[in-house]
Every structure is written in structure tokens, then in C-alpha cells.
C-alpha positions as CSV (number, residue, x, y, z in Angstrom):
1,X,0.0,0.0,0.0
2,X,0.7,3.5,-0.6
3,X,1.0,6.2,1.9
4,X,-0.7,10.0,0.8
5,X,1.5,12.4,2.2
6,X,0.4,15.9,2.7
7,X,3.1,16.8,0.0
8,X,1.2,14.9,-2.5
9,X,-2.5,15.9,-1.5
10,X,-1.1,19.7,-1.7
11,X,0.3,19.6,-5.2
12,X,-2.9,17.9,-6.7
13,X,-5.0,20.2,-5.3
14,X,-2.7,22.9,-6.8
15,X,-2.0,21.4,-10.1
16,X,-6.6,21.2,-10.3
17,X,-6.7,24.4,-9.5
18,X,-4.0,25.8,-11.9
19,X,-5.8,23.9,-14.9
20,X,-9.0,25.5,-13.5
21,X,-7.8,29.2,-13.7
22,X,-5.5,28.7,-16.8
23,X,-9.1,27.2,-18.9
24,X,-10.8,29.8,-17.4
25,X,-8.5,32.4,-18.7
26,X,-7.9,31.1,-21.9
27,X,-11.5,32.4,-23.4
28,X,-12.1,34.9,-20.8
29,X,-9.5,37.3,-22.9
30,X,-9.4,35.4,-26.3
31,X,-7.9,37.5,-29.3
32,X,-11.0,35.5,-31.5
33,X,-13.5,36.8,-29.4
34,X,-12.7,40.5,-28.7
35,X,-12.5,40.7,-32.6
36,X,-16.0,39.3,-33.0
37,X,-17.4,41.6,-29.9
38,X,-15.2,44.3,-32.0
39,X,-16.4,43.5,-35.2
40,X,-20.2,43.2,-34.1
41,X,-20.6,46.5,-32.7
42,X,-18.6,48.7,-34.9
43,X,-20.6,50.2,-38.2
44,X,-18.6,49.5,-41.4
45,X,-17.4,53.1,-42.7
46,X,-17.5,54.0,-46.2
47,X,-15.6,56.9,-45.6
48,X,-11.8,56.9,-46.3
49,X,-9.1,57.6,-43.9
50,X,-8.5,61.4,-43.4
51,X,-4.4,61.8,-45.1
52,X,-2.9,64.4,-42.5
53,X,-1.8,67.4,-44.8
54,X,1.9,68.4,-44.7
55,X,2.1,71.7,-42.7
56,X,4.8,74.3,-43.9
57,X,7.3,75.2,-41.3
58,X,6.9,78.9,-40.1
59,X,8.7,81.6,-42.4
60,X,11.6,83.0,-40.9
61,X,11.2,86.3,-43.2
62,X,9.6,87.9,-46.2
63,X,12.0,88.5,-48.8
64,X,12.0,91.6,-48.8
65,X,13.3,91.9,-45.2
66,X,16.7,91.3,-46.3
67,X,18.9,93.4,-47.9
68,X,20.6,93.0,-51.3
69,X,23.9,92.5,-50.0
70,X,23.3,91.8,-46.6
71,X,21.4,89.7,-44.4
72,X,19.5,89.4,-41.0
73,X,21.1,86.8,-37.6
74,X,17.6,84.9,-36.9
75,X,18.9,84.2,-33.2
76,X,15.9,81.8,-31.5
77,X,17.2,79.6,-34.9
78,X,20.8,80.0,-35.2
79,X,20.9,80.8,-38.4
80,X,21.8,83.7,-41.1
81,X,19.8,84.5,-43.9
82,X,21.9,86.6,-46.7
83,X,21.0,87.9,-50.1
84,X,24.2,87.7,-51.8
85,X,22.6,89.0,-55.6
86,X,19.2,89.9,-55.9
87,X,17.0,87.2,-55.4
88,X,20.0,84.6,-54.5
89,X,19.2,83.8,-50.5
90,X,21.3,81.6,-48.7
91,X,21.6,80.2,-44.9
92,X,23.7,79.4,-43.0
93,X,24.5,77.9,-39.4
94,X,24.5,81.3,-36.7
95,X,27.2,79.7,-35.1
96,X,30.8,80.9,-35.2
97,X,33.5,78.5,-35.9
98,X,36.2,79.8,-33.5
99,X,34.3,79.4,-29.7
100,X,30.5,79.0,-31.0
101,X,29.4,82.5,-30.1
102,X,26.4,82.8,-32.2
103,X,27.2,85.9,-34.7
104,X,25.6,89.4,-34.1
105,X,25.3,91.0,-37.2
106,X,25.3,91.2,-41.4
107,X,27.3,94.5,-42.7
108,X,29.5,94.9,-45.9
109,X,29.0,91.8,-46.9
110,X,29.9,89.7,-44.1
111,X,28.7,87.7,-41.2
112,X,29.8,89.3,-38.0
113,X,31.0,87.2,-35.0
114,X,31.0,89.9,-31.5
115,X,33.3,87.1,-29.4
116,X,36.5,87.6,-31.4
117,X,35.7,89.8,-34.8
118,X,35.6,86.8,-36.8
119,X,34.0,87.5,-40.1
120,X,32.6,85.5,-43.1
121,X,31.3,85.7,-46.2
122,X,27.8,86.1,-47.3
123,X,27.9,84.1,-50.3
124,X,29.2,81.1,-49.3
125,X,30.0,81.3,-45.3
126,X,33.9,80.7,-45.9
127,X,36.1,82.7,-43.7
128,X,37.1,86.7,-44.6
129,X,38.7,87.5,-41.3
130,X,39.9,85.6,-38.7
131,X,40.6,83.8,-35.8
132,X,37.9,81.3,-37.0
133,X,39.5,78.6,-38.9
134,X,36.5,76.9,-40.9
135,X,33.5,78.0,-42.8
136,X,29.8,78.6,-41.4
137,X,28.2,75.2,-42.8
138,X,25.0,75.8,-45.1
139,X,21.5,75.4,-44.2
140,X,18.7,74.7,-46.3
141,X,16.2,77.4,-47.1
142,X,13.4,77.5,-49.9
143,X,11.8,80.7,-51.1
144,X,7.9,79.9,-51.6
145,X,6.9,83.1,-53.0
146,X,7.9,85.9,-50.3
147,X,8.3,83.9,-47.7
148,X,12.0,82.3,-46.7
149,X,11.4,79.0,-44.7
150,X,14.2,76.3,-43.3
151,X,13.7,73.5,-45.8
């Protein structure tokens, strides 16, 4: 004969009650039948899914706001916006080469760094004047009109 020990008693009644909750559980929270409860009381819709629209980014300035030779330090962005030739607008980082002083101003056709009087050139960023050893990289702009916008 066999003895029951307490040990054994225990772990069936634990091994009935697991295969109780785990069957219980297994339609309680079935993918098949939140589909169909999804499915029943949802309305089929003949109306196509809305397409977000593409929203332009916010213009930095009207063309006309910079000067023919010149250009205006757009601060809150970092960048510079110069008209070389009429019409020709480039961009480019606000931030000076040398110690990354963000340049003040746009005068005789050069980009003004305050820190150390580094200066650069309007058409294409390189350096004019020293201490700054490297160029102001280019940003991308587009011209949509009047408006001048970071691309």
C-alpha cells in the first residue's frame, strides 16, 4: 500500500486548481473573441481615412526683409539669412567657428562674430577674417513666394 502524504494531496490540489484558472483564462480574454465583440458592434465606414496634410514650417522672413547685400542673424534659430545678388538667398548655421558665439550681425557683406571679430562671407560662409578657422556650414532654405522658410 501507498501512503498519501500531505506533500502529494497539496500539489494535486494545486496542479486542479491551476488547470482551472489557466481554462478559465484562456476564453475569458481570447484575441477570436474581442474581434468578434469588436467587429459586431462597430458600423462598417464608407468613408476613407483622413491623409494628414503636410504643414509648412513657419517663415523666418519675407524677402524683402533682407537686404541686397546683406542679411538678418535669426537668433531663436541659429541661423543667417543673406541675399548675396538679388534674389540669390542663402543660410547658413549662426554659429561661429572659433568658440561657438552665435554671430551678431550682417554689414559689408559679411557675417559678424561679437566674441573675437571673426567674419565671413555672405555668399558662401567661408572665412574673410579671422581667428575662425572653418566656414559657417550651409543650411537649407526655400523661397515659396515671399516667404523664406528652413527646408
Amino acid at each position: 500500500m501507498t501512503e498519501t502524504t500531505r506533500r502529494t494531496v497539496m500539489l494535486g490540489a494545486g496542479g486542479a486548481g491551476l488547470a482551472a484558472v489557466l481554462t478559465a483564462c484562456a476564453s475569458y480574454g481570447s484575441p477570436t473573441a474581442a474581434a468578434n465583440e469588436a467587429s459586431a458592434t462597430e458600423e462598417p465606414s464608407s468613408a476613407e481615412p483622413k491623409k494628414k496634410a503636410k504643414k509648412k514650417p513657419k517663415a523666418l522672413a519675407d524677402t524683402g526683409d533682407i537686404q541686397v547685400g546683406g542679411g538678418t542673424v535669426f537668433k531663436d534659430q541659429k541661423v543667417v539669412v543673406t541675399q548675396p545678388t538679388e534674389g540669390e538667398f542663402k543660410a547658413f548655421t549662426a554659429v561661429c567657428t572659433h568658440a561657438g558665439c552665435t554671430v551678431a550681425s550682417v554689414s559689408n557683406g559679411t557675417i559678424n562674430c561679437p566674441c573675437h571679430g571673426s567674419k565671413f562671407k555672405i555668399e558662401d560662409g567661408s572665412v574673410a577674417d579671422g581667428p575662425a578657422g572653418a566656414p559657417l556650414a550651409e543650411k537649407k532654405i526655400s523661397v515659396d513666394g515671399d516667404k523664406i522658410r528652413l527646408a
